[in-house]
N, C-alpha and C positions, 0 to 999 in steps of 0.2 A: 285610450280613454274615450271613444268614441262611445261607447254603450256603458260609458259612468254618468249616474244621473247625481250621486250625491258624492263629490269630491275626497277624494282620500291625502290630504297634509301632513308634512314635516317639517314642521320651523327649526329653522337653524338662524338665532340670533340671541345675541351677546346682551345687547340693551334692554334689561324687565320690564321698562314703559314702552317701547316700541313693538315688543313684543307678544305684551299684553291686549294692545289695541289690536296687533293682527289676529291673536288667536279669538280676543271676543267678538272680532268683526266675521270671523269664518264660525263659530258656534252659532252667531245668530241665526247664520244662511242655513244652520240643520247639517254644516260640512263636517266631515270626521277629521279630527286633528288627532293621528296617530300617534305621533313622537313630538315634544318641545327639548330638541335637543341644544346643549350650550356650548359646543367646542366640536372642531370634527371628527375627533376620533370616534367620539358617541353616535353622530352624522352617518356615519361610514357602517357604523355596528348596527341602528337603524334601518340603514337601507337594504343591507345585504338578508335584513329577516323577513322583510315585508314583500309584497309583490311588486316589485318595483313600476311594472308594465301600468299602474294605474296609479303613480304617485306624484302629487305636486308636492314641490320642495320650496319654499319661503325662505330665502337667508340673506342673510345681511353681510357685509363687508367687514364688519369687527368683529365676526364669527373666531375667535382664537383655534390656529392652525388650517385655515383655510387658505389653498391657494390655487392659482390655473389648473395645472397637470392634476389634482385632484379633483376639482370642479371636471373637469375633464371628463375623469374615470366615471364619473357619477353620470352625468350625459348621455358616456355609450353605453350605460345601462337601460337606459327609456325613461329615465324620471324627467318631468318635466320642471324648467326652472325661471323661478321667479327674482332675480337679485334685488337689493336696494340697500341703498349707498349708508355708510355709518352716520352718525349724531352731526356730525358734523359737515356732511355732503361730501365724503370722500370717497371714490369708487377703491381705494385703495390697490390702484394698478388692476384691478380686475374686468375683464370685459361686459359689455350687455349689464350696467349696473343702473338702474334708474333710483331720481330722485326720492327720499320716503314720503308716502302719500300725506296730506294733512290731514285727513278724517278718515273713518271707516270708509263712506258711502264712494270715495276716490280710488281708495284700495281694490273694493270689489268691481269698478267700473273697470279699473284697467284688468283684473284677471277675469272677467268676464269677459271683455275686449280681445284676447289676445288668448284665451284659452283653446280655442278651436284651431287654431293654427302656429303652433309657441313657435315654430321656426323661421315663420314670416311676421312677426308682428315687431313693430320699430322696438331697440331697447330701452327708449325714455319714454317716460308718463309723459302723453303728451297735455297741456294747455285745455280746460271745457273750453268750446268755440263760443265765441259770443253771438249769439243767435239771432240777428234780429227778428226771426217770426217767431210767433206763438205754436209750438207742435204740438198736437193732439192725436194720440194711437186710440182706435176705438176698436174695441174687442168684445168676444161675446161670451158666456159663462158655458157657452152650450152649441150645437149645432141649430140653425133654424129659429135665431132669436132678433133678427133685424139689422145687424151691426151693420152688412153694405148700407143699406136703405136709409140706416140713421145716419152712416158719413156722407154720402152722396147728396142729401137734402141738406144738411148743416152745412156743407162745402158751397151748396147753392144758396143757400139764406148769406150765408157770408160774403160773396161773390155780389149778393146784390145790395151785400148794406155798406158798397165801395171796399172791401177789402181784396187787395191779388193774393187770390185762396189757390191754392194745390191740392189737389187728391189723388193720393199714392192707394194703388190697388197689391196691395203686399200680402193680400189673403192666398196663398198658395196652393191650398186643398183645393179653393172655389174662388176665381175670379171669373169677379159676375160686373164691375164697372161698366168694362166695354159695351159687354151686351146689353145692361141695362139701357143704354144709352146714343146703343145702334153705331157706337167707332169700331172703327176697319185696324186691325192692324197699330194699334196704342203700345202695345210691347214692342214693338219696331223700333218704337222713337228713342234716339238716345238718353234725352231728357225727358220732356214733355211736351203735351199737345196743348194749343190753346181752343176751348172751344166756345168761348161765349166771353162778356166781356169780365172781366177781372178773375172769371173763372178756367184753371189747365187741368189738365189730367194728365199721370203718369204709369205705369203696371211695372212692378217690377217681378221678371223670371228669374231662371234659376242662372242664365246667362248673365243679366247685369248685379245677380245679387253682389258679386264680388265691388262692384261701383259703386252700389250706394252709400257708402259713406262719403263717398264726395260729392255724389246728388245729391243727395241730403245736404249739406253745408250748401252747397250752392244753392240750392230751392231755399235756402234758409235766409239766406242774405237778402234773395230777390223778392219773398213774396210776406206778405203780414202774416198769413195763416196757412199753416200746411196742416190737415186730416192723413192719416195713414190708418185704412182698414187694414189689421190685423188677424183677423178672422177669429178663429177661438182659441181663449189662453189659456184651454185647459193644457192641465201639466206646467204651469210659466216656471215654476222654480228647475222645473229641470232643463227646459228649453234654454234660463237664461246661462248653465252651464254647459251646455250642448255645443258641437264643431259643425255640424249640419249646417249647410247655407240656409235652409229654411229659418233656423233660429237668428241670426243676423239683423234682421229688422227687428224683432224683439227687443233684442239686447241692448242697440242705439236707440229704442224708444224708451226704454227703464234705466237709461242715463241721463236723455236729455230732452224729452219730452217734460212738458208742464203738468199735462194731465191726460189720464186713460179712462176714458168713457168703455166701461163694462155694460153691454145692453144682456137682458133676460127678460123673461115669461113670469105669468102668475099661476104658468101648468104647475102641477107636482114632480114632476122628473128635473122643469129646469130650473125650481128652488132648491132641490138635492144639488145639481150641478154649481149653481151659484154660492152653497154654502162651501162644497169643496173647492173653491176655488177662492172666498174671504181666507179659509185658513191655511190656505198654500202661499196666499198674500202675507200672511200675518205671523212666516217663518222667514219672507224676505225683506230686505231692503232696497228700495227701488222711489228714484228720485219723483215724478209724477205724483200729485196727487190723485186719489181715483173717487171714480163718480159713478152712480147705477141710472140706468134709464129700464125704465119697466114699461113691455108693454103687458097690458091691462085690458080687463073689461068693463065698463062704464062703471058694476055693483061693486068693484075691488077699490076698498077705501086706501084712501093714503095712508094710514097708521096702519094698517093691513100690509104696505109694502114696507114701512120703517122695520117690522119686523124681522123681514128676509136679510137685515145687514146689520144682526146684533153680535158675530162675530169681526168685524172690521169697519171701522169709522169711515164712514165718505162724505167726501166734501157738499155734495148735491146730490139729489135723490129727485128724479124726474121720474112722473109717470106720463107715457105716450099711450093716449087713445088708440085701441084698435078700429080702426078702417080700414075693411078689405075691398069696399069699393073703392076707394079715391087711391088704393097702390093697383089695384088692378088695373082702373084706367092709366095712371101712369108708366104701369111696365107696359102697355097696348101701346103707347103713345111712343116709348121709348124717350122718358122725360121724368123732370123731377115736378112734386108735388106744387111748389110757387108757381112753376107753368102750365098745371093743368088742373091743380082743385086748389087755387090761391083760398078761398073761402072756408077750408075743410076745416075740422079742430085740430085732426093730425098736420097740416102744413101749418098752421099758428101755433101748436106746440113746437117744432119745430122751429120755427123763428123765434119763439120763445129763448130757446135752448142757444140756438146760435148768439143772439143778444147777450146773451149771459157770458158767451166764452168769450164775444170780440171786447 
């Protein structure tokens, strides 16, 4: 399933209301529900027609005539498997059965969780963590549209307006953190580095990607606000079914993030970009609210930019001045905008933006 971007399903369950919410919660995501089989002999007759090498199986415990050595045989076919427990929370002696989710948006969190690796992932749904910080994934519509520059300064505006801010460099293509900032050696760190006062820094590679979900919980606990540059979420829907360690921060960001600050242009390539990217949004389900930061040219009216997001609702619609002087002296300087053009429009948009998230 490595090179499946749009999931291929077979439900196998007994229960019409439980079953119903699983197959409309996997239509929504644009996933192929091949068979809604009700007993297992039909299960069995299902499997053996389809390609099995690419199929998730959804079944339930009160599936009539289902049992181990069967579940078994289906296994060492390569179908990957999803249990959960019947109406009443009974695994019915069966193994790897987890609890049935409460809503859609739970459902998809744990097989997007666990999809990439079905072998190793716990067999209970686990608990959302309760998070005390604020997370914020900030991502770009396109290649070259500001998203480090916009996390790195909002990490700083928040850092100075007393919050202990985090910023995870998870851009994978292009991490540019460190350098912007002139740190030695930031991917080194287990966790993170503290560089200034209420402000750390973290990178994560393809080494620790296997950890961060426990970074994450732990930076969660310890800090008000955690930033995680994402870099570009073209492609998100397929990424968030993806086994790739690259997709992994993703994934934990469209669970349990607040909100995903999407930054673009008012070029004409990264309007194309940004609208395919609303209606890639607007086939999924993903907990964050999302928000557009435009940068601009002074003559690009605001009702000019509302335009670019008449495919998909966002909660805020920032436009950012361009200054190419005040980021050039700062990438000179190896420093963010409050430390070296406090007076600019682009560092008070900026603080603007931050104010608004703390």
């Amino acid at each position: 399933m490595d090179n499946l971007a749009i999931p291929a399903v077979i439900t196998a369950i007994a229960d019409p209301e439980f079953e119903g919410v699983v197959s409309s919660a996997l239509f929504s995501q644009g996933w192929s529900v091949i068979a809604r089989t009700l007993d297992m002999n039909s299960l069995e007759i299902e499997i053996a027609k389809c390609d099995v090498s690419q199929v998730i199986l959804i079944y339930s415990s009160d599936l009539p005539g289902i049992s181990l050595a069967r579940l078994q045989e289906i296994t060492r076919s390569g179908v990957t498997l999803f249990g959960f427990a019947d109406a009443v929370g009974s695994a019915q002696g069966l193994p790897d059965i987890s609890p049935r989710p409460t809503s859609s948006a739970e459902l998809l969190a744990y097989i997007r969780g666990n999809i990439r690796s079905p072998r190793l992932r716990t067999p209970l749904l686990q608990p959302t963590p309760n998070l005390k910080a604020r997370i914020i994934g900030v991502g770009s519509a396109s290649h070259s549209t500001g998203n480090t520059v916009l996390a790195l300064n909002l990490a700083q505006e928040s850092a100075l307006l007393g919050l202990k801010t985090l910023l995870i460099d998870a851009n994978f293509q292009a991490p540019a953190i460190a350098t912007l900032l002139d740190l030695r050696k930031v991917s080194d760190e287990n966790k993170w580095r503290d560089i200034s006062e209420n402000l750390s820094v973290s990178e994560i590679t393809q080494q620790k990607a296997a950890g961060f979900n426990a970074l994450a919980i732990d930076a969660a606990a310890y800090f008000d606000l955690v930033y995680i540059d994402l870099g570009t979420l073209a492609n998100l829907s397929s990424d968030l079914t993806d086994r790739r360690w690259a997709s992994q921060v993703k994934i934990w960001v469209a669970n349990l993030a607040q909100k995903v600050i999407i930054t673009s242009t008012t070029e004409l390539l990264q309007q194309r970009r940004l609208k395919d990217l609303q209606q890639d949004l607007s086939k999924i389900s993903i907990t964050p609210n999302i928000s557009l930061a435009v940068l601009s040219v002074s003559d690009y009216r605001k009702r000019d930019i509302t335009t670019l997001t008449s495919t998909y609702p966002m909660s805020h619609i920032w436009q950012i001045p361009y200054d190419a002087r005040a980021c050039s002296l700062a990438m000179r300087e190896r420093t963010t905008l409050a430390q070296i053009s406090a007076k600019s429009a682009l560092r008070k948009t900026f603080l603007n933006i931050a104010t608004q998230i703390t």
